[in-house]
mmCIF file of the protein (N, C-alpha, C, O) and its ligand, coordinates in Angstrom:
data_MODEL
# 
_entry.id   MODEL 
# 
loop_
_entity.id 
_entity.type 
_entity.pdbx_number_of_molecules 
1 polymer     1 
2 non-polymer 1 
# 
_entity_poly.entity_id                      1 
_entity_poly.type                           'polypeptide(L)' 
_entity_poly.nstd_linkage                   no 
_entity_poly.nstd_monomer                   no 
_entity_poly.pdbx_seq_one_letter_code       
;(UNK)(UNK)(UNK)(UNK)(UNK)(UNK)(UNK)(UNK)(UNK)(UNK)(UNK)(UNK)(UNK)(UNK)(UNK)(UNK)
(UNK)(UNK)(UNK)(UNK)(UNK)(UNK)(UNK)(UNK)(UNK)(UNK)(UNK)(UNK)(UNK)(UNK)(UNK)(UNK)
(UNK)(UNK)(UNK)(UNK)(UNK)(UNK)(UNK)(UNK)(UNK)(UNK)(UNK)(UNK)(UNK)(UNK)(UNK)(UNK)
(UNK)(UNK)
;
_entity_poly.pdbx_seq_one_letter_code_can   XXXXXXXXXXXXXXXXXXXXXXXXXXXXXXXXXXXXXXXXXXXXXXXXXX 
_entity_poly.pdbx_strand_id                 A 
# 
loop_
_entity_poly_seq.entity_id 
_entity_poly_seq.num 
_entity_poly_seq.mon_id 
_entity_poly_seq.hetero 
1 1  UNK n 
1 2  UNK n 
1 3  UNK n 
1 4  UNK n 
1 5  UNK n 
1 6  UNK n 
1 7  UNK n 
1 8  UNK n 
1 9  UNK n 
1 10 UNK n 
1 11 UNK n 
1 12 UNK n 
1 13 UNK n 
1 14 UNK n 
1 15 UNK n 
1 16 UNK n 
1 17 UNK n 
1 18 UNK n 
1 19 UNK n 
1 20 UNK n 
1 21 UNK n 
1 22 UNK n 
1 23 UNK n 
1 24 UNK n 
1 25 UNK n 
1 26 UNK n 
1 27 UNK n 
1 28 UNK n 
1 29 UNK n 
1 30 UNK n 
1 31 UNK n 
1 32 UNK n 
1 33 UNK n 
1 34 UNK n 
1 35 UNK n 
1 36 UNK n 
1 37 UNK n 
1 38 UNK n 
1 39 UNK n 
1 40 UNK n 
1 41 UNK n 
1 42 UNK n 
1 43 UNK n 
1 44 UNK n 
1 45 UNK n 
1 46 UNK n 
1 47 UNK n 
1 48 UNK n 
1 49 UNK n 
1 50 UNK n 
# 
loop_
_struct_asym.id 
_struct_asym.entity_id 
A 1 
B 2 
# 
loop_
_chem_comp.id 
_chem_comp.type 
_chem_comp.mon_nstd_flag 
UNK 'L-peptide linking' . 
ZN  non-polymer         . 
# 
_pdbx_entity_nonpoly.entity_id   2 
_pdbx_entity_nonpoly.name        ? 
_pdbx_entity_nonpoly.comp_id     ZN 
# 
_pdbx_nonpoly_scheme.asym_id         B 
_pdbx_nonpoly_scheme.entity_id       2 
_pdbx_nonpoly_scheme.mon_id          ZN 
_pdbx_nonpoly_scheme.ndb_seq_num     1 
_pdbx_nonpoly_scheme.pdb_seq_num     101 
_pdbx_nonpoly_scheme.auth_seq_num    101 
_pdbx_nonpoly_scheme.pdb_mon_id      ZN 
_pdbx_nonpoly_scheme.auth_mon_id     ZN 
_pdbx_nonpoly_scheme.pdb_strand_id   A 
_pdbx_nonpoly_scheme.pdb_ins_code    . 
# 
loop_
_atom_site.group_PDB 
_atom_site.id 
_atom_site.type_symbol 
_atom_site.label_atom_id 
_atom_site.label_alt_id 
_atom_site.label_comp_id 
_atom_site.label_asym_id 
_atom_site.label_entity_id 
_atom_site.label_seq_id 
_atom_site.pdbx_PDB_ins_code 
_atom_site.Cartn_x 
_atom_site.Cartn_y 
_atom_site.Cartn_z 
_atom_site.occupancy 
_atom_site.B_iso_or_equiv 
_atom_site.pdbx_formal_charge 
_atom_site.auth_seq_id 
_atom_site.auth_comp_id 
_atom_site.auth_asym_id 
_atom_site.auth_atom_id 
_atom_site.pdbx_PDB_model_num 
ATOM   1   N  N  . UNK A 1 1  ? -218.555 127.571 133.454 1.00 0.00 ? 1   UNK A N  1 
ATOM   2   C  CA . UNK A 1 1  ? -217.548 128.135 134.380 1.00 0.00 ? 1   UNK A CA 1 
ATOM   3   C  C  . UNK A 1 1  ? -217.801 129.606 134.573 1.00 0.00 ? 1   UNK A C  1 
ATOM   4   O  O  . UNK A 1 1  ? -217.982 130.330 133.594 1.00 0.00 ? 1   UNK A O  1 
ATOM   5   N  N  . UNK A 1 2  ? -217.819 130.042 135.726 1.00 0.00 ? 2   UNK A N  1 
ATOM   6   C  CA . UNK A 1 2  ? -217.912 131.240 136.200 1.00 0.00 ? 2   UNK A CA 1 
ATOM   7   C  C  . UNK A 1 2  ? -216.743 132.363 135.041 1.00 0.00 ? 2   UNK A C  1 
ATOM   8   O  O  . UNK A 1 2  ? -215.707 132.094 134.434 1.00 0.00 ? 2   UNK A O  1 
ATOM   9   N  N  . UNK A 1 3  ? -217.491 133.527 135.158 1.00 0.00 ? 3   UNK A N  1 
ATOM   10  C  CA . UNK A 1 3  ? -216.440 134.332 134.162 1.00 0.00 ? 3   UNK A CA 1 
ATOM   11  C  C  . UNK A 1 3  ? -215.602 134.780 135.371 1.00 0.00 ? 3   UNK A C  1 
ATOM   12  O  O  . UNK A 1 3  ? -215.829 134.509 136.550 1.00 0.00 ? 3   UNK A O  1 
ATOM   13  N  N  . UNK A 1 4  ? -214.690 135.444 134.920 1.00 0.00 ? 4   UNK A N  1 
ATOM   14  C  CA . UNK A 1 4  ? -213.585 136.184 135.677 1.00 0.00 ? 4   UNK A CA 1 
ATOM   15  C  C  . UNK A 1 4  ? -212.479 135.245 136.756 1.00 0.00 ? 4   UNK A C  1 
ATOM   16  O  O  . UNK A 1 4  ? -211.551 135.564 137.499 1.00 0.00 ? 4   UNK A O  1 
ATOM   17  N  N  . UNK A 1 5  ? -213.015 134.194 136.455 1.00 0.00 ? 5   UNK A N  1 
ATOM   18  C  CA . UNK A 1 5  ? -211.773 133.176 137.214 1.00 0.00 ? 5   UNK A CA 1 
ATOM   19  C  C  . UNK A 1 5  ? -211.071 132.692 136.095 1.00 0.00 ? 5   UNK A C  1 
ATOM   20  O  O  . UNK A 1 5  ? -211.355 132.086 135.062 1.00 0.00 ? 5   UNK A O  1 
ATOM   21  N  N  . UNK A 1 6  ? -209.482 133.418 136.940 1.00 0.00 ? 6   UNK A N  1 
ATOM   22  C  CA . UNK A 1 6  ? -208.298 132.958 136.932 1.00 0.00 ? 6   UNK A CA 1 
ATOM   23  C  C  . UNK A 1 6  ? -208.171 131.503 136.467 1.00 0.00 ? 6   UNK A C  1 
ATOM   24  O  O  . UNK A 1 6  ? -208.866 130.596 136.926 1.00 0.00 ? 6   UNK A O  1 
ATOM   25  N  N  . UNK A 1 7  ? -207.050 131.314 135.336 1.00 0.00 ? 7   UNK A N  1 
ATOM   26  C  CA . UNK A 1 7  ? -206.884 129.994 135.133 1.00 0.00 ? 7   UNK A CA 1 
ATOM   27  C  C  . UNK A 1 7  ? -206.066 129.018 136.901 1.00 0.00 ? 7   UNK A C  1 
ATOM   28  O  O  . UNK A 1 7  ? -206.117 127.854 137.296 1.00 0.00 ? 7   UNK A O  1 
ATOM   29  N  N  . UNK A 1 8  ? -205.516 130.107 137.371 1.00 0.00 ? 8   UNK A N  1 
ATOM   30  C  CA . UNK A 1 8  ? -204.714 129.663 138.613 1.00 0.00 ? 8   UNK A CA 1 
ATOM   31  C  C  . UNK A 1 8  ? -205.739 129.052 139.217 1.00 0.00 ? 8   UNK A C  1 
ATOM   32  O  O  . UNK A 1 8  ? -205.710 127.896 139.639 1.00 0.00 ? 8   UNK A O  1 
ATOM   33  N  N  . UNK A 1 9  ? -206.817 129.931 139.284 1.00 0.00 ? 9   UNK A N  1 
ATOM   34  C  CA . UNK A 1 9  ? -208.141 129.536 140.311 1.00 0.00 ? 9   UNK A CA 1 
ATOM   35  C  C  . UNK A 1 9  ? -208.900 128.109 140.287 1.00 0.00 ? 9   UNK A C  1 
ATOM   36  O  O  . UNK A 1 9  ? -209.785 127.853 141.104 1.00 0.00 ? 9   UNK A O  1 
ATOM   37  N  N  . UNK A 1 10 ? -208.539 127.316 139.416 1.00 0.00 ? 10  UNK A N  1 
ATOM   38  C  CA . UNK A 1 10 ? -209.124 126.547 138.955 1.00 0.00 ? 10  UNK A CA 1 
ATOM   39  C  C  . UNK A 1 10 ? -208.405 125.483 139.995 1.00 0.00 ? 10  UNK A C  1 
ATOM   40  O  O  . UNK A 1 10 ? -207.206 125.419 140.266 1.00 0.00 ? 10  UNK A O  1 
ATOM   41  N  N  . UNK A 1 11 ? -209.934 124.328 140.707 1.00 0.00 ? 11  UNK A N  1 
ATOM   42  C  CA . UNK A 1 11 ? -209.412 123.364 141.581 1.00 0.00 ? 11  UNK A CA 1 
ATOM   43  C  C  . UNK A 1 11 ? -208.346 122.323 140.778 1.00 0.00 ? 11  UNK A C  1 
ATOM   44  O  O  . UNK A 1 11 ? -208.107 122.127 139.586 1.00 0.00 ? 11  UNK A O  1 
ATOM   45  N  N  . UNK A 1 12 ? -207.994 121.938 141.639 1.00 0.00 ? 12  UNK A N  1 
ATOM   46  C  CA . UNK A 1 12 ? -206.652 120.681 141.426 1.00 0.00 ? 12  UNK A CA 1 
ATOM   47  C  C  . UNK A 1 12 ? -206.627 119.796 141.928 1.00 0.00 ? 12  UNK A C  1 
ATOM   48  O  O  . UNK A 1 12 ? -207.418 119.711 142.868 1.00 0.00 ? 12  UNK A O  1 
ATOM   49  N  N  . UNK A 1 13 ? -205.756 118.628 141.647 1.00 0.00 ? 13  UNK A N  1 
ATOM   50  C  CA . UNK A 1 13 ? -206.159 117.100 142.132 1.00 0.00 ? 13  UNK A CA 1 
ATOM   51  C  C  . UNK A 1 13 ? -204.595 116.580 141.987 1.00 0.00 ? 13  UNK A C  1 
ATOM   52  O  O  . UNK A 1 13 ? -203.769 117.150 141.273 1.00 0.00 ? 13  UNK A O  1 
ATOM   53  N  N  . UNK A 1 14 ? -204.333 115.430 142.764 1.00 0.00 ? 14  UNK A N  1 
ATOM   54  C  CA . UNK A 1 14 ? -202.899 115.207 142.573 1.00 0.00 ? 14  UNK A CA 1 
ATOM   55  C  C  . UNK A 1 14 ? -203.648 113.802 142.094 1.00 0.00 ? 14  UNK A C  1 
ATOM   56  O  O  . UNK A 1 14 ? -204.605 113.166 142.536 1.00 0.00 ? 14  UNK A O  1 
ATOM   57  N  N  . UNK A 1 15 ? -202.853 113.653 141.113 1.00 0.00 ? 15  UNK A N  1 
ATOM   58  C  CA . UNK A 1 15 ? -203.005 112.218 140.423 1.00 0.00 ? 15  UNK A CA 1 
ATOM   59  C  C  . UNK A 1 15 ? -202.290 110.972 141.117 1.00 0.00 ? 15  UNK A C  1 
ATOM   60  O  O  . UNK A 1 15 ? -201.142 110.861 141.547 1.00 0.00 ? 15  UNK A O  1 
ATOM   61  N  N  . UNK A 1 16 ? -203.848 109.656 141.066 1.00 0.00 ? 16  UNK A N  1 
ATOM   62  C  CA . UNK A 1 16 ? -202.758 108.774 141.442 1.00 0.00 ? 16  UNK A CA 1 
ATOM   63  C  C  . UNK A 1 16 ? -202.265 107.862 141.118 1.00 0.00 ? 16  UNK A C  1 
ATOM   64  O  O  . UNK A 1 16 ? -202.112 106.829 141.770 1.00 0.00 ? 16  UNK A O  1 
ATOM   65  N  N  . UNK A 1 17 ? -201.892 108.119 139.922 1.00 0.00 ? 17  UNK A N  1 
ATOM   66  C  CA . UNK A 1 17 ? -201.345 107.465 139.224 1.00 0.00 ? 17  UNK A CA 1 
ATOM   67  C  C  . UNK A 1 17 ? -199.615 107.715 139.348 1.00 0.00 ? 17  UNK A C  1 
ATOM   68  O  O  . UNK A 1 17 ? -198.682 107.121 139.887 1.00 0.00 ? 17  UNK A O  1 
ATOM   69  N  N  . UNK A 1 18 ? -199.806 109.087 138.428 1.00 0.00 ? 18  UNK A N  1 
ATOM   70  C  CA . UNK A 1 18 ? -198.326 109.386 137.963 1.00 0.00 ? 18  UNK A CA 1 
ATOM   71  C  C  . UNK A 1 18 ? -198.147 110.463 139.383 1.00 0.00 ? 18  UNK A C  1 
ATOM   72  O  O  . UNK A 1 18 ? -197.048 110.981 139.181 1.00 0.00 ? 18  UNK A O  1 
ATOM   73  N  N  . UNK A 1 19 ? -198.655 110.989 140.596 1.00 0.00 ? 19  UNK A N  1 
ATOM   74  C  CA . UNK A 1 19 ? -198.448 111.428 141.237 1.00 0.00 ? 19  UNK A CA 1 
ATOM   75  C  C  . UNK A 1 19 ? -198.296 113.413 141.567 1.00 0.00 ? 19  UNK A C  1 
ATOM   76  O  O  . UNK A 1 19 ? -198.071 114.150 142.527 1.00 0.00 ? 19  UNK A O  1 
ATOM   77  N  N  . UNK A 1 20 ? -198.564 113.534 140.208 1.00 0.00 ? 20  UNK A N  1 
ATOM   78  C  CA . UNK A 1 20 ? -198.557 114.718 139.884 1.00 0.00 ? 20  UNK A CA 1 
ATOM   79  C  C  . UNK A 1 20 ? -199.474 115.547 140.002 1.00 0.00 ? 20  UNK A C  1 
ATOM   80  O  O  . UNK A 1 20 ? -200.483 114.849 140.104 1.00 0.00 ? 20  UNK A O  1 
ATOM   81  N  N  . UNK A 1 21 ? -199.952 117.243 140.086 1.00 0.00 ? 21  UNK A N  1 
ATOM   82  C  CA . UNK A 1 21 ? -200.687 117.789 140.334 1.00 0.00 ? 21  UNK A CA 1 
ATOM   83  C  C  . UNK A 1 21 ? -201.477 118.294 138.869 1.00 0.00 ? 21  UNK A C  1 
ATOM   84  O  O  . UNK A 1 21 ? -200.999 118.700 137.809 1.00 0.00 ? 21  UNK A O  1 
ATOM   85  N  N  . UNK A 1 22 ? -202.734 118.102 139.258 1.00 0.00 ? 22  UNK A N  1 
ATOM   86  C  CA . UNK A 1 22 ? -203.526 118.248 137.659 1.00 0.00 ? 22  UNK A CA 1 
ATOM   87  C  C  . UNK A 1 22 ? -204.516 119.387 137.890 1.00 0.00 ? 22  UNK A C  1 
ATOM   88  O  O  . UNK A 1 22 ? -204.645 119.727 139.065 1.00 0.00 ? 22  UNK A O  1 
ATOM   89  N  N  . UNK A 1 23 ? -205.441 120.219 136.712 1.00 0.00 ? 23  UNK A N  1 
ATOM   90  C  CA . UNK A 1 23 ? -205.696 121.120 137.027 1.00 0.00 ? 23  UNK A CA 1 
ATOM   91  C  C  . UNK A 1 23 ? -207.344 120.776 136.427 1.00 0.00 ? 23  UNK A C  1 
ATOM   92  O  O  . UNK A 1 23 ? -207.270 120.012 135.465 1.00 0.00 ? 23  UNK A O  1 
ATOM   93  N  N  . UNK A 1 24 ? -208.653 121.124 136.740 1.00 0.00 ? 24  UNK A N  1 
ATOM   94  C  CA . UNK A 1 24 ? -209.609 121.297 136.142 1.00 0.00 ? 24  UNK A CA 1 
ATOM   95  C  C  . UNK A 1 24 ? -209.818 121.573 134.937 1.00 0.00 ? 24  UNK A C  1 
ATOM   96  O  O  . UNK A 1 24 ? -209.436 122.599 134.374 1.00 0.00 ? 24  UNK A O  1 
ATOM   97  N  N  . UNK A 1 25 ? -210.569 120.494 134.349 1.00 0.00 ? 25  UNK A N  1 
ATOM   98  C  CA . UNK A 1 25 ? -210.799 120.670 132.611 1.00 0.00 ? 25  UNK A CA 1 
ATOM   99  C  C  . UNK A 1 25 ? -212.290 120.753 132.825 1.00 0.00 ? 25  UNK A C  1 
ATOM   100 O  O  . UNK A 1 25 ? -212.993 120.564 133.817 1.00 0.00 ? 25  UNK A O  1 
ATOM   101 N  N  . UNK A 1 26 ? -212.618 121.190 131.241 1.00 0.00 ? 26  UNK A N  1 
ATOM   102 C  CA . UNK A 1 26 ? -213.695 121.301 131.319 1.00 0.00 ? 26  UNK A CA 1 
ATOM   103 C  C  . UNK A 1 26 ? -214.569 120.030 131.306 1.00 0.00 ? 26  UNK A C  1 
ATOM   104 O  O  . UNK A 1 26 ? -215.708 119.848 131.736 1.00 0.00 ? 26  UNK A O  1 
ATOM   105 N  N  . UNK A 1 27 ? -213.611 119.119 130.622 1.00 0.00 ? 27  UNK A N  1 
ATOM   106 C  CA . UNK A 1 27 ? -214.680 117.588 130.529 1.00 0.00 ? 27  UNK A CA 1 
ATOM   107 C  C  . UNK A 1 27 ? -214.853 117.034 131.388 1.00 0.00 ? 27  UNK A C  1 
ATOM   108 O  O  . UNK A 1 27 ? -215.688 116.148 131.571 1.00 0.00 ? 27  UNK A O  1 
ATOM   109 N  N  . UNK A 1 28 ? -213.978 117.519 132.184 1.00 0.00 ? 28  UNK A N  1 
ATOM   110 C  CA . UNK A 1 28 ? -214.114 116.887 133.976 1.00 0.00 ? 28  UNK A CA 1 
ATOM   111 C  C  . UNK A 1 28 ? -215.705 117.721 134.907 1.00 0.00 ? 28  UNK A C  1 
ATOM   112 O  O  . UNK A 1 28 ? -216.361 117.111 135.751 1.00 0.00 ? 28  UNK A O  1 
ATOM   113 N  N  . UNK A 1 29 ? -215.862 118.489 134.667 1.00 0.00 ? 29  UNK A N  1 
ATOM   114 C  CA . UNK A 1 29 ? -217.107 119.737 135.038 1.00 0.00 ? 29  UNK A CA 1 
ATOM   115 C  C  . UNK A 1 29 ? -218.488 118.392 135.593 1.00 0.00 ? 29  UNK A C  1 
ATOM   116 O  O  . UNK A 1 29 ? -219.186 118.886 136.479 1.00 0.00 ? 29  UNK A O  1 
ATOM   117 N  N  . UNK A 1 30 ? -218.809 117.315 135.327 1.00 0.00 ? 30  UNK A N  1 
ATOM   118 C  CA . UNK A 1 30 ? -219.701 116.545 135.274 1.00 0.00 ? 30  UNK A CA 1 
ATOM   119 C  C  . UNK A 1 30 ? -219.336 115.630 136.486 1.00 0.00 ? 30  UNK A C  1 
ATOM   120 O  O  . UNK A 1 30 ? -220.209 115.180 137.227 1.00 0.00 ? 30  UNK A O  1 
ATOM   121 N  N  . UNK A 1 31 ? -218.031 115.381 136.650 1.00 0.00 ? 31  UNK A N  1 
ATOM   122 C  CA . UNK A 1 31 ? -216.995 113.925 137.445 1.00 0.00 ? 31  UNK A CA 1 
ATOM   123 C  C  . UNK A 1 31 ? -216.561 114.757 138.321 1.00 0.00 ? 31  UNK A C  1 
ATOM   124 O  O  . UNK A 1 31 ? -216.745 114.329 139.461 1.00 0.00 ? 31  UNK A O  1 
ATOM   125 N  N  . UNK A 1 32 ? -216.006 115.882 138.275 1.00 0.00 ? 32  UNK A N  1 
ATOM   126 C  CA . UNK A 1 32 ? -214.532 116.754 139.123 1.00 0.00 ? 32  UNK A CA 1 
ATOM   127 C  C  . UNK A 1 32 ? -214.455 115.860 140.691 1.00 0.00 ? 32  UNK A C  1 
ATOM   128 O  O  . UNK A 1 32 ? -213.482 115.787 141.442 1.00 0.00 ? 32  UNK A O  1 
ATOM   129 N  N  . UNK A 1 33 ? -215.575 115.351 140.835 1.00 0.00 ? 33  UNK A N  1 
ATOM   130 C  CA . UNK A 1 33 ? -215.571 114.417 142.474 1.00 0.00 ? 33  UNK A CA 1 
ATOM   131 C  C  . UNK A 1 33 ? -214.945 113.332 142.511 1.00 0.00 ? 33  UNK A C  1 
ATOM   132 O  O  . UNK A 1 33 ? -214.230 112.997 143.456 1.00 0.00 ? 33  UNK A O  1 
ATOM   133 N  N  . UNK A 1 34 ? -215.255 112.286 140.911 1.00 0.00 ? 34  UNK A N  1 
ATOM   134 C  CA . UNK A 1 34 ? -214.604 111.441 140.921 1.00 0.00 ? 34  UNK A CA 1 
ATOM   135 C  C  . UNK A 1 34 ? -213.379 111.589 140.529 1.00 0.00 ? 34  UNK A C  1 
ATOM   136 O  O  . UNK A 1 34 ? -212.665 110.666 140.921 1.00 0.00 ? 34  UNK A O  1 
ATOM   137 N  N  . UNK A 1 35 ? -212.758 112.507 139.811 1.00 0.00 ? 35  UNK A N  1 
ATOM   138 C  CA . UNK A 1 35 ? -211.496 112.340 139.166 1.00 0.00 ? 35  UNK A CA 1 
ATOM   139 C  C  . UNK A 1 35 ? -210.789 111.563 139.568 1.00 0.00 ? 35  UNK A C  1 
ATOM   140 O  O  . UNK A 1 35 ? -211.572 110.615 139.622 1.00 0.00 ? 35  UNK A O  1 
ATOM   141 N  N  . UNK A 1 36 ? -209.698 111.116 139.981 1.00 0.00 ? 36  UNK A N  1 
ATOM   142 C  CA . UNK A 1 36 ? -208.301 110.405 140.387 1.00 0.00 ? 36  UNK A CA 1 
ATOM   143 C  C  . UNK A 1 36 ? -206.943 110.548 139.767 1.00 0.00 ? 36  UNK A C  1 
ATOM   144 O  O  . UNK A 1 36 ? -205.895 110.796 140.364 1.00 0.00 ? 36  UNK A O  1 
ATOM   145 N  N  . UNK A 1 37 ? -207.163 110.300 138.113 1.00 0.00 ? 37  UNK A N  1 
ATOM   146 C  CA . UNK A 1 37 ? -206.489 110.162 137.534 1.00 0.00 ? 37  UNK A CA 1 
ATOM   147 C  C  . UNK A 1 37 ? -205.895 111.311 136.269 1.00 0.00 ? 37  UNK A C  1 
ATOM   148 O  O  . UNK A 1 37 ? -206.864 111.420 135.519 1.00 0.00 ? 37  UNK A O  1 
ATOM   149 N  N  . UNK A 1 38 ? -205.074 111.947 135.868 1.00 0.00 ? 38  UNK A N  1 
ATOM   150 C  CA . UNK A 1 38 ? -204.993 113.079 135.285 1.00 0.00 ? 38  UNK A CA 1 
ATOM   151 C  C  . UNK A 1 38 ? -205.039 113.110 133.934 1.00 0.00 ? 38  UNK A C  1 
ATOM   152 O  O  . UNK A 1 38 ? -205.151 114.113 133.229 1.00 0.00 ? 38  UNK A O  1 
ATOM   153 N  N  . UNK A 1 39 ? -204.891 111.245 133.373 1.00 0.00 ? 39  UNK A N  1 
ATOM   154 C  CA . UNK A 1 39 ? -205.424 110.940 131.998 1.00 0.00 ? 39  UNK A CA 1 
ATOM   155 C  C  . UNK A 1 39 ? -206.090 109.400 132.379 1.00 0.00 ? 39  UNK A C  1 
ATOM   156 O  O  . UNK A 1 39 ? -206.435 108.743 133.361 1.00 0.00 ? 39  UNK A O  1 
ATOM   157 N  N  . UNK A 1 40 ? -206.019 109.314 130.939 1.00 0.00 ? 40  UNK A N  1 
ATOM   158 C  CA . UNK A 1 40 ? -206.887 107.598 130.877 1.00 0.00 ? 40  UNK A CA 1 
ATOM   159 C  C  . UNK A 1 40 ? -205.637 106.731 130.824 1.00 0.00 ? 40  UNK A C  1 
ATOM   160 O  O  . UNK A 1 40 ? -205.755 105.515 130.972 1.00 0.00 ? 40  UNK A O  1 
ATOM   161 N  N  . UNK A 1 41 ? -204.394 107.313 130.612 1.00 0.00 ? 41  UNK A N  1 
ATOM   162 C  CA . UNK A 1 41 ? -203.305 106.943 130.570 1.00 0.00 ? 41  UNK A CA 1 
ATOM   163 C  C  . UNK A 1 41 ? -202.479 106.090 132.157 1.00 0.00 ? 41  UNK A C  1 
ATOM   164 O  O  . UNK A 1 41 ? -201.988 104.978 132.351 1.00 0.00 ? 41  UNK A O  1 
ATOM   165 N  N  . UNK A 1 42 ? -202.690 107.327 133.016 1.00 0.00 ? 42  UNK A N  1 
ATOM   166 C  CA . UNK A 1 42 ? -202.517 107.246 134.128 1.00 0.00 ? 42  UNK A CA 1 
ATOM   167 C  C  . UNK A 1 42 ? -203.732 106.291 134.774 1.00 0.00 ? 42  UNK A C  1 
ATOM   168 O  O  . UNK A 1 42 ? -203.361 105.508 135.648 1.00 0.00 ? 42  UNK A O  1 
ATOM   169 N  N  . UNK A 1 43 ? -205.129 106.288 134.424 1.00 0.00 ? 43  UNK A N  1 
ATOM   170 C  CA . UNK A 1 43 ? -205.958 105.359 134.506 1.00 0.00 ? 43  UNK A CA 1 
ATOM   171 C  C  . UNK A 1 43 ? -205.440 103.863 134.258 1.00 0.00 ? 43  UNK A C  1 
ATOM   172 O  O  . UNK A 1 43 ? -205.413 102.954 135.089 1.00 0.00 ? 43  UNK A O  1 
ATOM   173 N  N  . UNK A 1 44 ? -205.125 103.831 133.213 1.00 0.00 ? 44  UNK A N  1 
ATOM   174 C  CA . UNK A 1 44 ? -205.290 102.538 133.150 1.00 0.00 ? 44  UNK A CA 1 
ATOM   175 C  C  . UNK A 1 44 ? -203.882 101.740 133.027 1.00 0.00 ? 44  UNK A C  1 
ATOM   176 O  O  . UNK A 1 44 ? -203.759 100.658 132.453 1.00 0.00 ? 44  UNK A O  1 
ATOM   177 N  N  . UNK A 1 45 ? -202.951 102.385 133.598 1.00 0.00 ? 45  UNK A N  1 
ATOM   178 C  CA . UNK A 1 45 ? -201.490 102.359 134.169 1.00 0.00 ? 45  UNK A CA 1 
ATOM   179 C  C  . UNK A 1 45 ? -201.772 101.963 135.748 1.00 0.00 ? 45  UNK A C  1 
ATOM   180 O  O  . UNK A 1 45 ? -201.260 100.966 136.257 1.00 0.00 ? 45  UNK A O  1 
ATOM   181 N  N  . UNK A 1 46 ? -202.495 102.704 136.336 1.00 0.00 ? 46  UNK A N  1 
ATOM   182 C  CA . UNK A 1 46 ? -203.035 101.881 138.143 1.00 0.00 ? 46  UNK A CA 1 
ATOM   183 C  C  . UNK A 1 46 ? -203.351 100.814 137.900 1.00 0.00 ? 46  UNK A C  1 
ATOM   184 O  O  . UNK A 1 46 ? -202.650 99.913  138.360 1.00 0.00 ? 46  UNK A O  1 
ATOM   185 N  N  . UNK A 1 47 ? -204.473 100.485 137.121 1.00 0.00 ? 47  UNK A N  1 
ATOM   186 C  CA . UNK A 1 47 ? -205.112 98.996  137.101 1.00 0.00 ? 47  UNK A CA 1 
ATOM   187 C  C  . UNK A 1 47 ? -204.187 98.050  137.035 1.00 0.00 ? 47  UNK A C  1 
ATOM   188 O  O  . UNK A 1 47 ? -204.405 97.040  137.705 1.00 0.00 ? 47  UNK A O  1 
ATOM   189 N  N  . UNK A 1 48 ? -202.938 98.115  136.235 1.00 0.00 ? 48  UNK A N  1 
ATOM   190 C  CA . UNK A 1 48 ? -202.609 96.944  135.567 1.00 0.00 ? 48  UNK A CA 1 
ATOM   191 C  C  . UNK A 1 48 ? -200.841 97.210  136.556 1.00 0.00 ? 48  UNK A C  1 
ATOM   192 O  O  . UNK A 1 48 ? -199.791 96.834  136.035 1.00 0.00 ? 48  UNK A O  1 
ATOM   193 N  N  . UNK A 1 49 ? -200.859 97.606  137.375 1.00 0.00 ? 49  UNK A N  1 
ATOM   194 C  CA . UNK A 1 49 ? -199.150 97.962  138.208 1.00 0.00 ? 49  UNK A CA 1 
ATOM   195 C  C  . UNK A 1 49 ? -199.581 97.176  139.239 1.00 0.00 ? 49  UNK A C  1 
ATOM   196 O  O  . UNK A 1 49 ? -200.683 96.974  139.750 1.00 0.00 ? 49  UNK A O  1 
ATOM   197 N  N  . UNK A 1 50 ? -198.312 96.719  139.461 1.00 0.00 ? 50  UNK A N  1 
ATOM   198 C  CA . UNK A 1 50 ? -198.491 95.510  140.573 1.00 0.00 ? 50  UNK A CA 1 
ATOM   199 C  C  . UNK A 1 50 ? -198.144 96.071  142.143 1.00 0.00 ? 50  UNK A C  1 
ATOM   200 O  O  . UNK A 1 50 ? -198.224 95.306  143.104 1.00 0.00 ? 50  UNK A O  1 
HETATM 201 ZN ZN . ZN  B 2 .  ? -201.207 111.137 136.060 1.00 0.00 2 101 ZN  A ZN 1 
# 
């Protein structure tokens, strides 16, 4: 990650799961395209909702 950026600065994703707005992690740095989901929680809460 670039130095001098703001934690604000950091891209975001609205989850679609729980619907909420999530913020860039670092373990995401590899995926950030695929993301969707703001845990594995919220992951695997879509799969299984009717
Ligand atoms: Zn979520």
């Amino acid at each position: 990650m670039p130095h001098g950026v703001k934690k604000s600065d950091l891209p975001q994703k609205t989850c679609q799961g729980c619907g909420l707005p999530f913020t860039w992690r670092k373990k995401w740095e590899k995926v950030w395209a695929e993301v969707r989901y703001c845990s594995d929680r919220c992951r695997r809460a879509k799969k299984s909702a009717r």
